[in-house]
C-alpha positions in Angstrom: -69.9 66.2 69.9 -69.9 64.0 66.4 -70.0 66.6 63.6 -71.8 65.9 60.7 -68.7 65.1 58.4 -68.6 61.6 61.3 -67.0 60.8 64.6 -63.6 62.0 65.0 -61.7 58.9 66.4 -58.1 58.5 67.4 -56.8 55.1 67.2 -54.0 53.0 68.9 -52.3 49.9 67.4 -49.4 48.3 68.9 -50.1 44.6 68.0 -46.8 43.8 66.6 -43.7 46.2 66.0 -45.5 49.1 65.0 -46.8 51.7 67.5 -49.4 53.6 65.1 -51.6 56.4 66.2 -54.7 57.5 63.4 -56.8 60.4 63.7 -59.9 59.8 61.7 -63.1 62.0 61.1 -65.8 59.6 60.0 -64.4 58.1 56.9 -61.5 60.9 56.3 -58.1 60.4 57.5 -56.8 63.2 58.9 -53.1 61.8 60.0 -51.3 58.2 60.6 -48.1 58.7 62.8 -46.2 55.4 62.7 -42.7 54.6 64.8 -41.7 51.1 63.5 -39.2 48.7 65.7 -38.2 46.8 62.8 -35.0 48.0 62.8 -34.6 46.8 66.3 -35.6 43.3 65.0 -33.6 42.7 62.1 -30.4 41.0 63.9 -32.5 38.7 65.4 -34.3 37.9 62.0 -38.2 38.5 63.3 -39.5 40.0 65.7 -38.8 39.7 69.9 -41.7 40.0 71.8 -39.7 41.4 74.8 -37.9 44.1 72.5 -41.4 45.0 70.6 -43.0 45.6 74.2 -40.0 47.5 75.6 -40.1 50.0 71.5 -43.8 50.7 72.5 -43.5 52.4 76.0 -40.2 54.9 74.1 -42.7 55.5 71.0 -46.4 55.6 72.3 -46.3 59.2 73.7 -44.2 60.8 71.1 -46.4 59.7 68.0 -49.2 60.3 69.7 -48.5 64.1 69.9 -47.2 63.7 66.6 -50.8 62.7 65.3 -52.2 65.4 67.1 -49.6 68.5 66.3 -50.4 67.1 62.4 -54.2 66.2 62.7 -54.7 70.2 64.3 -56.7 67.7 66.8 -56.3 67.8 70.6 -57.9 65.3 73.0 -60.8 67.2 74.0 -61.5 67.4 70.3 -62.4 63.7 70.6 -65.5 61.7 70.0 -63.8 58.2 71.2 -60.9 56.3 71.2 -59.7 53.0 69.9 -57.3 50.3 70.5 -56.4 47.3 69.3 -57.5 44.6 72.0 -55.6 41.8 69.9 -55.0 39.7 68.5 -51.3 40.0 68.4 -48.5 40.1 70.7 -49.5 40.1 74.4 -47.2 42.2 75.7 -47.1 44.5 73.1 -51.6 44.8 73.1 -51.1 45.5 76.7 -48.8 48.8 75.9 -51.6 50.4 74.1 -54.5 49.2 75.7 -53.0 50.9 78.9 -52.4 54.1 77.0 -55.7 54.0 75.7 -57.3 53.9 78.9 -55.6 56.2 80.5 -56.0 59.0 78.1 -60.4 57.6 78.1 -60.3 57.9 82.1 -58.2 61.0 81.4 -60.5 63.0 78.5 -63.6 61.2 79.4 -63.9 59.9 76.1 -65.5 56.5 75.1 -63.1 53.6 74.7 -63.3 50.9 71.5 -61.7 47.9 72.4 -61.1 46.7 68.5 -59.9 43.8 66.6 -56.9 44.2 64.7 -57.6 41.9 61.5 -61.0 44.0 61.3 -58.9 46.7 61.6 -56.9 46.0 58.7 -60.5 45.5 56.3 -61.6 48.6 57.5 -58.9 51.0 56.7 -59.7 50.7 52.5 -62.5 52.9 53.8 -60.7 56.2 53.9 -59.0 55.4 50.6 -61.8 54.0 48.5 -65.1 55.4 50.6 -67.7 53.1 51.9 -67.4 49.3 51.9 -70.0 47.3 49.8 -71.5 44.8 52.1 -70.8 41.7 51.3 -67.5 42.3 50.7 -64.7 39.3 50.3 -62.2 40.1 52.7 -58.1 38.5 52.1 -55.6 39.4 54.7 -52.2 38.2 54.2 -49.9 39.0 56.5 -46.8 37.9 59.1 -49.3 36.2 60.7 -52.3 35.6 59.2 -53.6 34.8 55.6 -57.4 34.5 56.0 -60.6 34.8 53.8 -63.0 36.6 55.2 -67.0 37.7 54.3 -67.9 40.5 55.4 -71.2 41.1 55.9 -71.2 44.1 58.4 -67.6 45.4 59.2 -68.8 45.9 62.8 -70.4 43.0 63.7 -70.5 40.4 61.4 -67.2 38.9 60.1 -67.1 34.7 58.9 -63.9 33.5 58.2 -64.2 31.1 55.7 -60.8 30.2 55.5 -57.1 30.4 57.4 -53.8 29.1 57.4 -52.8 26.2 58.7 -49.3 26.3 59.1 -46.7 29.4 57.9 -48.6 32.1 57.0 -47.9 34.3 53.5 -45.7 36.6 55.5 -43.6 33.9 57.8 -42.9 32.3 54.1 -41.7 35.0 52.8 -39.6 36.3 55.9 -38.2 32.5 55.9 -37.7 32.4 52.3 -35.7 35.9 52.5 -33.3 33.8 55.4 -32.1 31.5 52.9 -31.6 33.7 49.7 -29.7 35.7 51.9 -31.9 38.6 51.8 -32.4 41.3 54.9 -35.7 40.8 57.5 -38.3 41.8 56.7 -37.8 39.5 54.0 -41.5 40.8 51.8 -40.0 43.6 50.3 -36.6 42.3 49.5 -38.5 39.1 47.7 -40.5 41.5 46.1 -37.6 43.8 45.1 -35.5 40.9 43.6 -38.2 39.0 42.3 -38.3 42.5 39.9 -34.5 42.6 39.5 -33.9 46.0 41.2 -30.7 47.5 42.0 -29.0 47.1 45.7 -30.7 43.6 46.5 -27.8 41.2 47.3 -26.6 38.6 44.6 -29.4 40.0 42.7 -27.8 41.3 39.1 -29.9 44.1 37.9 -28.6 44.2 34.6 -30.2 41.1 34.1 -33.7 42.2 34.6 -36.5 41.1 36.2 -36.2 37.2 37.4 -37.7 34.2 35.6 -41.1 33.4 38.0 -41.1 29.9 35.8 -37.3 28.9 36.6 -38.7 26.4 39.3 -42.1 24.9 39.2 -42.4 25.3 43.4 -45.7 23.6 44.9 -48.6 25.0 45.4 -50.2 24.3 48.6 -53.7 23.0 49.6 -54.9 23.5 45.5 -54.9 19.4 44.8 -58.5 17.7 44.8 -58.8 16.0 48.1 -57.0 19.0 49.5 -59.9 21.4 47.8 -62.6 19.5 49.9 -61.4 19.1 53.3 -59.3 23.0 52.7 -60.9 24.6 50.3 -60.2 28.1 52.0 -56.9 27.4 54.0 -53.6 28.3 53.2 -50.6 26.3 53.7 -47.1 27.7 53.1 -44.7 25.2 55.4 -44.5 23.2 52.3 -43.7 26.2 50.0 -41.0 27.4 51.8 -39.2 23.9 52.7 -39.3 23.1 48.3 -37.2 26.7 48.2 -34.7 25.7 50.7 -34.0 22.2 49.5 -33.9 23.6 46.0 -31.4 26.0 47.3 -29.8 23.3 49.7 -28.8 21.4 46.3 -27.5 24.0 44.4 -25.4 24.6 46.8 -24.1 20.6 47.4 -23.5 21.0 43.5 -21.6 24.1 43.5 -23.8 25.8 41.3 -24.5 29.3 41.7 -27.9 30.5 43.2 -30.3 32.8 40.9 -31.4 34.4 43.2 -34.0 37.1 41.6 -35.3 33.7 39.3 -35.5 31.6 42.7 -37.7 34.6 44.5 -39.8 35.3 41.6 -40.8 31.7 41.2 -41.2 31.7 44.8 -43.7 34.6 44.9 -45.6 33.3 42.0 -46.3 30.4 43.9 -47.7 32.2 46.8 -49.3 34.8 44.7 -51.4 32.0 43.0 -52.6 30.1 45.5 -54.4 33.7 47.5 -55.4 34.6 44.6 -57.2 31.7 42.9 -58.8 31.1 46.3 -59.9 34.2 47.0 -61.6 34.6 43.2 -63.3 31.0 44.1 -64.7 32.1 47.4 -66.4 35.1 46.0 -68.2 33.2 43.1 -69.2 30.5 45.2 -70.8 32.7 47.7 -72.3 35.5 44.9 -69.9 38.5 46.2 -68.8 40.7 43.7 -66.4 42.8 45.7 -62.6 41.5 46.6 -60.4 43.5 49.1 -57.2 42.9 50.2 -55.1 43.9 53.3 -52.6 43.3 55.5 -48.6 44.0 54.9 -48.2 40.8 52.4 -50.9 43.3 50.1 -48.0 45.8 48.8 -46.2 42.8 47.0 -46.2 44.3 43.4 -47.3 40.3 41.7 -50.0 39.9 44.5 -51.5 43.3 43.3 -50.9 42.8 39.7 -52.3 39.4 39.6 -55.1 40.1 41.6 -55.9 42.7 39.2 -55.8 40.6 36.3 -57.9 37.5 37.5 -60.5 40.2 39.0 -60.8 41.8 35.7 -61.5 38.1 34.1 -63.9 37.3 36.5 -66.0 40.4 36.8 -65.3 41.6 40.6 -63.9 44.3 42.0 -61.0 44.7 43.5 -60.4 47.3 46.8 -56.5 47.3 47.9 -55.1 49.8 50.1 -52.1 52.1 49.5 -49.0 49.9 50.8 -48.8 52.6 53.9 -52.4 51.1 54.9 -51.5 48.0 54.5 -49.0 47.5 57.0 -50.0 47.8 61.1 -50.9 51.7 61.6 -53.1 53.7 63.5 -55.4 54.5 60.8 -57.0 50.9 60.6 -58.2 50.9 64.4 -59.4 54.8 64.1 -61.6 54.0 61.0 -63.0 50.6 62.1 -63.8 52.8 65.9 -65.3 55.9 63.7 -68.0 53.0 62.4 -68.4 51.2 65.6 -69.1 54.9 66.8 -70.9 55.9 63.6 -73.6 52.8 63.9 -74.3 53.1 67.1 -72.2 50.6 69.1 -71.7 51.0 73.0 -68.2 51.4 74.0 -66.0 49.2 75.8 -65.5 49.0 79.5 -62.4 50.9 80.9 -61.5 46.9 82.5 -61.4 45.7 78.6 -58.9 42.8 78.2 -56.7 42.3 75.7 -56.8 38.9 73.5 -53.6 37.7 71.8 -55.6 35.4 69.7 -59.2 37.1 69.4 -61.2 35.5 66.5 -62.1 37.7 63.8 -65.6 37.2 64.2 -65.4 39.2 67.7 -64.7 42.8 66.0 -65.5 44.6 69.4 -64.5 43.6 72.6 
């Protein structure tokens, strides 16, 4: 029975390479048990769909009594449960849709088929409380950087905006290959972009790195560009300038500056999300700018979108970086308000989408 602190909700999320079970109590996280494959990923440089699948059956039972020995919760406890019904990796949705079910047929319990991207907008509610509605929504991640309005988290999503070719994420990942940097390559951009110790040919005695060393192109911001894209991302372009800049160093024998290379790169990413995100909210009057998805640690990205919010009078929502990233917490909190406003649950025969729209936040 829902208590009057909220539904408590357990959540699945196994879209990529991170099997994530959240236990949420209306809009208070209670735990978020996450088993990551990455490592299992990184000689291949991104992630196998096969080797993903295979991490998820080893990790879905053990974190899931991890969530529950931490949360004090145990499955009768439960008002519902939620999974992510895509989009993302079929295999992998298929893993913990399964699970899902069976532990609903099991308990009895309702069963919230969810949408991952949701998901990800959702989760700022157990850091920062309720979301205004509207809210301006910008997800950047491996594989998706979308805008997003957001009328009514649970049913009404428009994207206004999405890329069209490599999204923030991929660029960054790609970008990493050819500095020579580990997979994931976000955080290790981020970390040399800053100068910090341990990142290869990255010289931390030299400080932080130069983010106007190279003038890299910013994608989709020119005039005609503004009209026909005027909330898409494009980062194919991006990401070819590094490597030929790289490429020529290299025919020339020069050295490669590595942490002045990846903070010009960054800035150019960083400024594109940014200046298109500030322009969708003033052109559609919404003074409330949130930001998720794992792209949303990067240091610049926050620090810029800090300072360009502040100019323009909106306010900014971004989650800690452990909520930014795939976890279980996202698809327990957006299933605690499908179950807190009254949706019907999803059928036990749910199916899982590996390219649902955003605009379908239930299945």
């Amino acid at each position: 029975m829902t208590s009057s602190d909220g539904p408590l909700v357990l959540g699945i999320e196994t879209s990529c390479d991170e099997t994530g079970v959240g236990i949420v109590r209306g809009e208070t996280l209670l735990f978020d048990a996450v088993a990551s494959s990455v490592d299992q990923h990184a000689r291949y440089g991104g992630v196998v769909p096969e080797v993903a699948s295979r991490a998820h059956l080893e990790a879905i039972v053990p974190t899931l009594e991890r969530a529950c020995q931490e949360a004090g919760v145990r499955l009768d406890d439960l008002d519902a449960i939620a999974v992510t019904a895509g989009p993302g990796l079929a295999g992998a949705l298929l893993v913990g849709t399964a699970s899902a079910k069976a532990l609903a047929l099991a308990t009895g319990k309702p069963l919230y088929g969810v949408n991952h991207l949701a998901g990800h907008v959702a989760v700022d509610i157990v850091q920062h409380g309720p979301l205004p509605e509207p809210t301006m929504a910008m997800l950047v991640s491996g594989g998706h950087s979308s805008l997003l309005l957001v009328a009514d988290i649970t049913s009404d999503i428009t994207s206004l905006g999405d890329t069209i070719d490599d999204a923030a994420g991929e660029a960054f990942d790609k970008v990493a290959r050819v500095l020579g940097l580990p997979f994931p390559g976000g955080p290790w951009v981020d970390k040399a972009a800053r100068g910090l110790d341990g990142v290869p040919g990255v010289d931390a005695e030299a400080g932080p790195g130069n983010a106007t060393y190279v003038d890299f192109p910013r994608g989709l911001t020119s005039g005609r560009d503004m009209e026909r894209h005027r909330f898409d991302f494009s980062f194919s372009g991006l990401k070819t300038a590094v490597a030929r800049w790289v490429e020529a160093r290299a025919l020339a024998g020069q050295p490669v500056p590595v942490a002045d290379v990846a903070a010009s790169f960054q800035e150019a990413v960083t400024d594109v999300l940014t200046r298109k995100a500030i322009l969708a909210c003033q052109e559609h009057g919404v003074q409330d700018l949130q930001i998720g998805g794992g792209v949303a640690a990067n240091s610049r990205l926050r620090s810029m979108a800090e300072e360009r919010c502040a100019a323009a009078g909106i306010r900014l929502r971004v989650p800690r970086p452990g909520l930014c990233t795939d976890n279980g917490a996202m698809i327990a909190t957006l299933g605690a308000q499908l179950v807190a406003r009254g949706h019907a649950p999803s059928s036990l025969d749910l199916p899982t989408d590996s390219s649902m729209p955003v605009s379908r936040v239930q299945v």
